[in-house]
C-alpha positions as CSV (number, residue, x, y, z in Angstrom):
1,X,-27.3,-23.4,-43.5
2,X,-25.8,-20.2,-44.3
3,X,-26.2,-17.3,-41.4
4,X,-27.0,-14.9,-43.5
5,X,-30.2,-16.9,-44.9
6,X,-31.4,-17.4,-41.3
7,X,-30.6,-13.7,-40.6
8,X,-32.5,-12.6,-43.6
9,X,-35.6,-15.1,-42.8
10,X,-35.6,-13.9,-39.2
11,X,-36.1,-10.0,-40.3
12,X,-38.9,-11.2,-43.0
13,X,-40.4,-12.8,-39.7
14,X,-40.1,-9.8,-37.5
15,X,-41.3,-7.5,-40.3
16,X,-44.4,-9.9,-40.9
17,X,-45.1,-9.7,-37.1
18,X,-46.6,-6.3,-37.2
19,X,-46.5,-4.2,-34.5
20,X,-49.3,-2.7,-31.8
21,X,-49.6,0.8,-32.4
22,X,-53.3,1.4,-31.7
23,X,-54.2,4.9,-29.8
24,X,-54.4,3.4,-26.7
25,X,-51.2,1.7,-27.3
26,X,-49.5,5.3,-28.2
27,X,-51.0,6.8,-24.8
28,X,-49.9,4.4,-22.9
29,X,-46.3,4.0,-24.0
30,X,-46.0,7.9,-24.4
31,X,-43.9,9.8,-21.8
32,X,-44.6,10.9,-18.1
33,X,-45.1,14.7,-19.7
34,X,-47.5,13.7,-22.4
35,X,-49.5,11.8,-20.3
36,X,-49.7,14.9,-18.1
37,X,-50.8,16.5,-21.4
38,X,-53.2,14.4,-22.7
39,X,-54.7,14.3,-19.0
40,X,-55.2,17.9,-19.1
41,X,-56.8,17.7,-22.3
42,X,-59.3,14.9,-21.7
43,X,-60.0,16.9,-18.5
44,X,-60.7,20.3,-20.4
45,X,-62.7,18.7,-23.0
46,X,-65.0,16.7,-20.6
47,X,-65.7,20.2,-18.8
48,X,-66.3,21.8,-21.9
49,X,-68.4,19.1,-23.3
50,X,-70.7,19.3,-20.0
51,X,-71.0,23.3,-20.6
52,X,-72.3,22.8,-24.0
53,X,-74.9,20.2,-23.3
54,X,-75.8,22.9,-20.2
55,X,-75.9,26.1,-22.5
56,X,-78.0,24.1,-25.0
57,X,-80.4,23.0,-22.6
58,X,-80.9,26.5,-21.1
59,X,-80.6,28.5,-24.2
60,X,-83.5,26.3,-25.4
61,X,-85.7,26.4,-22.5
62,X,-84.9,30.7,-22.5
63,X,-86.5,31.1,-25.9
64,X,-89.2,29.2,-25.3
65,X,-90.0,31.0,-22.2
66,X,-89.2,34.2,-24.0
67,X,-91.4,33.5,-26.6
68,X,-94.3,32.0,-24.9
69,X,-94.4,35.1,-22.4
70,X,-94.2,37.7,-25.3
71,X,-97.0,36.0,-26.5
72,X,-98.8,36.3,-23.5
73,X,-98.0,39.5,-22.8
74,X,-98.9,41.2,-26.4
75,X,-102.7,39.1,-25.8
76,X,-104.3,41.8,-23.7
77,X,-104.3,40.2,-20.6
78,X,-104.0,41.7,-17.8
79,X,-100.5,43.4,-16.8
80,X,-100.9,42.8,-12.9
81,X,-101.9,39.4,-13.1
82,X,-99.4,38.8,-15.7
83,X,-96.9,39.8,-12.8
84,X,-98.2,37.7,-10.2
85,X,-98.5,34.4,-12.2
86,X,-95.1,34.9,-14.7
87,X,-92.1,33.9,-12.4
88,X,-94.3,31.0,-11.4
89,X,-95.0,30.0,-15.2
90,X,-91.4,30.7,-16.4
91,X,-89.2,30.1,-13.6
92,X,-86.0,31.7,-14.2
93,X,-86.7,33.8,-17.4
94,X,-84.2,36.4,-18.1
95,X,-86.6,38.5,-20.1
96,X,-89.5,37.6,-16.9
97,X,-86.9,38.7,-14.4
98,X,-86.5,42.5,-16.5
99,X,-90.3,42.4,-17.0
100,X,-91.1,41.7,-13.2
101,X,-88.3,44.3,-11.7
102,X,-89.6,47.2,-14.3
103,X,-93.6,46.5,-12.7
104,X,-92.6,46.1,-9.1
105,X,-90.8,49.2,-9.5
106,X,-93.8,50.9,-11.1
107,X,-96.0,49.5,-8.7
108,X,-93.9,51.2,-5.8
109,X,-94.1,54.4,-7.2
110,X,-97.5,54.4,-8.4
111,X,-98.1,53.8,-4.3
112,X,-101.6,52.3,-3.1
113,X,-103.7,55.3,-1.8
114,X,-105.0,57.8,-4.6
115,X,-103.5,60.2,-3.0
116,X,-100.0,59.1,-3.0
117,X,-100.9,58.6,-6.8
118,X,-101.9,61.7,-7.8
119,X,-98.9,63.0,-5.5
120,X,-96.5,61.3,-7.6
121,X,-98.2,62.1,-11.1
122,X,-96.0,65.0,-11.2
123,X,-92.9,62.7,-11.2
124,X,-93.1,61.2,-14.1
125,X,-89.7,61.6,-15.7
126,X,-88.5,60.3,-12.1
127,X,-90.7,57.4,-12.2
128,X,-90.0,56.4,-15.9
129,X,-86.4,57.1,-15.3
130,X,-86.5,54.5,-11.7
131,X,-88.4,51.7,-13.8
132,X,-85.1,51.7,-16.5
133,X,-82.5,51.6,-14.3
134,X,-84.6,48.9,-12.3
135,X,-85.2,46.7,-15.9
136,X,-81.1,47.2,-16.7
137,X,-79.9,46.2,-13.3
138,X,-82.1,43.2,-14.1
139,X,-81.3,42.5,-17.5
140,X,-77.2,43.1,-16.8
141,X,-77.7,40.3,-13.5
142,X,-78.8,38.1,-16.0
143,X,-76.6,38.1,-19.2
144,X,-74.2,38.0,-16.5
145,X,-75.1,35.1,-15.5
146,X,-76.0,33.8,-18.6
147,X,-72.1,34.6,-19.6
148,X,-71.0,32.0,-17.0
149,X,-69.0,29.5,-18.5
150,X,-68.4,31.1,-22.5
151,X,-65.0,32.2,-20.7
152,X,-64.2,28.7,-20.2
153,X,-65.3,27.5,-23.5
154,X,-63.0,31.0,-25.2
155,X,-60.2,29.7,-23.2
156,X,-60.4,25.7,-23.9
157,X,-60.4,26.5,-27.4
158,X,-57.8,29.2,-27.7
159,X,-55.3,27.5,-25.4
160,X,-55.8,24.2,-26.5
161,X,-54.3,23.7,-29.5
162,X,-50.7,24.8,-28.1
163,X,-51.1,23.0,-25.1
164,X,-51.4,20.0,-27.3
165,X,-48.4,21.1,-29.2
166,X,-46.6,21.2,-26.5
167,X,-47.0,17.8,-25.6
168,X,-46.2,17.2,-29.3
169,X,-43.0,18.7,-29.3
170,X,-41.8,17.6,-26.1
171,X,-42.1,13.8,-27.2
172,X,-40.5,13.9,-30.3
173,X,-37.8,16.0,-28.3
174,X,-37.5,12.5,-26.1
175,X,-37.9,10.7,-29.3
176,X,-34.7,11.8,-30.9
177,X,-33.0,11.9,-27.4
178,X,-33.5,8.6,-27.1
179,X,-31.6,7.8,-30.7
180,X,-28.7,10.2,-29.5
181,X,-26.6,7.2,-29.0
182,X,-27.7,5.0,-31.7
183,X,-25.3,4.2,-34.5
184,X,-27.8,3.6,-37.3
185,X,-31.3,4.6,-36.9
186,X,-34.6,3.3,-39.1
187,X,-37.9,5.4,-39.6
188,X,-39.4,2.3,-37.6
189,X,-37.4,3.6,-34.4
190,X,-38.4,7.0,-34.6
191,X,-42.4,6.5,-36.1
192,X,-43.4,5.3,-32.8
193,X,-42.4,8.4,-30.8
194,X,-43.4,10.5,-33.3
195,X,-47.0,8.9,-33.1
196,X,-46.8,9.3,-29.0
197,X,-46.2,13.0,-30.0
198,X,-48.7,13.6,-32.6
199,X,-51.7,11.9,-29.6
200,X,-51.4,14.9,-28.0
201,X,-51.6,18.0,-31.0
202,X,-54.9,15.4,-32.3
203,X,-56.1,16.0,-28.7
204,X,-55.8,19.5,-28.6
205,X,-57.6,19.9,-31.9
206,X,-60.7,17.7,-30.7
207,X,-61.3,20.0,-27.1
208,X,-60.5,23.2,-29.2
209,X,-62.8,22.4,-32.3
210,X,-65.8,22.0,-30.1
211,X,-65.2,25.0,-27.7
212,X,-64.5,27.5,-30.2
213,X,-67.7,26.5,-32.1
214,X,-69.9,25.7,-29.1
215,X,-68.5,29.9,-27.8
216,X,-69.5,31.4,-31.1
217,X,-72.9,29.8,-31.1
218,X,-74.0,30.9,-27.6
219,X,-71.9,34.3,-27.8
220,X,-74.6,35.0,-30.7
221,X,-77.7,33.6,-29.0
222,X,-76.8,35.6,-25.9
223,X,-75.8,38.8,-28.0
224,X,-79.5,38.1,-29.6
225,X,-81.8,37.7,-26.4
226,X,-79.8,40.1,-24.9
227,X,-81.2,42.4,-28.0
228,X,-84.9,40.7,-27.6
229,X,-84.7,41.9,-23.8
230,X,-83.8,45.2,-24.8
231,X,-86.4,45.4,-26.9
232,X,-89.2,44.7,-24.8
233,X,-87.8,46.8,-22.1
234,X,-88.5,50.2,-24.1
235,X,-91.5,48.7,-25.5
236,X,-92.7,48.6,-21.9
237,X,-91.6,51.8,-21.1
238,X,-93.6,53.7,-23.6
239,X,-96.6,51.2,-22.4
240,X,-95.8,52.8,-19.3
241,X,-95.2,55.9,-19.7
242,X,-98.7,56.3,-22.2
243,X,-100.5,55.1,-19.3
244,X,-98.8,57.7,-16.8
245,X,-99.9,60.6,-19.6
246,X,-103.4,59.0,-19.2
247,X,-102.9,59.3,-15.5
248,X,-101.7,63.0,-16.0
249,X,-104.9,63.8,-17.7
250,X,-107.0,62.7,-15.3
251,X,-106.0,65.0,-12.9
């Protein structure tokens, strides 16, 4: 038989054969570095992931609460036993949490005896002035709270991307190394390193894509109950401070 008939059917066999190049297959065979890369970014993604599902969950409950409260508190009920039963109701409200500080505050200066009342009639503007900084310190402690965790989600999908092109770049860096002292090269010796490479960019893309869109949804929701907070903060002041020009009157 001629050699160069078995040498020709021997590369029609090898070409048949095709090879393994499944994602996993392209982690596993990729590079020390890559790995490293890929590692990070399955780690950041997993984090992020779990933040989103958290926000969600308590950006959902928030409104509710919000809602159901504002509700209650427009009815005509009655403010002081609105105060008493309201962080038992909706645990961990934001917009209970400024509601609550702004009464207790007016309830300290009010005072208990009539005539620490009528006393401190004449310091209205002081009083009104208290009860606002009391409801901001509130509000501020918890869209700061609230905030935990967007930083995170900003930085995952801002960093991301290039962390993943770094990976990228350093294996088809390795990739071409590896053909520095190969005579003749094919495009099947380089595809596979390039694939390695290209894992790690697709990574990047998938922890990114999330983040950024998962940090631009809750930036707005908190930018909007933030607003709603507000809101009902100077709506209670002028409650309050009708009712202290009713007081006033009195006297």
């Amino acid at each position: 038989m001629d050699p160069s008939t078995v040498v020709s059917a021997a590369a029609v066999v090898n070409t048949a054969i095709p090879a393994s190049h499944s994602i996993w297959d392209l982690v596993a065979q990729a590079g020390p570095v890559v790995k490293v890369v890929m590692l990070a970014l399955l780690g950041m993604s997993v984090v992020s992931w779990a933040m989103i599902f958290d926000k969600w969950r308590r950006f959902s409950r928030i409104n509710k609460d919000a809602d159901a409260f504002e509700e209650r508190f427009w009815s005509g009920g009655s403010v002081a036993k609105l105060f008493q039963t309201a962080p038992e109701e909706w645990p961990g409200s934001p917009i209970v949490m400024v509601f609550t500080a702004g009464f207790r505050e007016w309830k300290r200066w009010e005072g208990e005896e009539p005539g620490a009342a009528a006393q401190q009639r004449g310091e209205a503007g002081d009083m009104l002035t208290s009860v606002r900084r009391a409801m901001t310190v509130a509000l501020n402690r918890e869209v700061e709270q609230l905030e935990r965790g967007l930083t995170f989600l900003a930085t995952v999908g801002s960093t991301s991307p290039f962390i993943g092109l770094f990976g990228t770049v350093w294996g088809i860096m390795n990739a071409f190394r590896g053909l520095a002292g190969v005579k003749s090269t094919t495009i099947a010796m380089v595809a596979p390193g390039i694939a390695e490479a290209l894992v790690a960019t697709a990574m990047g893309l998938i922890a990114a894509i999330p983040a950024v869109i998962a940090y631009n949804k809750y930036h707005a929701e908190l930018r909007r109950l933030h607003q709603k907070m507000d809101n009902f903060g100077a709506e209670f002041l002028n409650i309050l401070e009708r009712r202290t020009a009713r007081m006033k009157g009195v006297v």
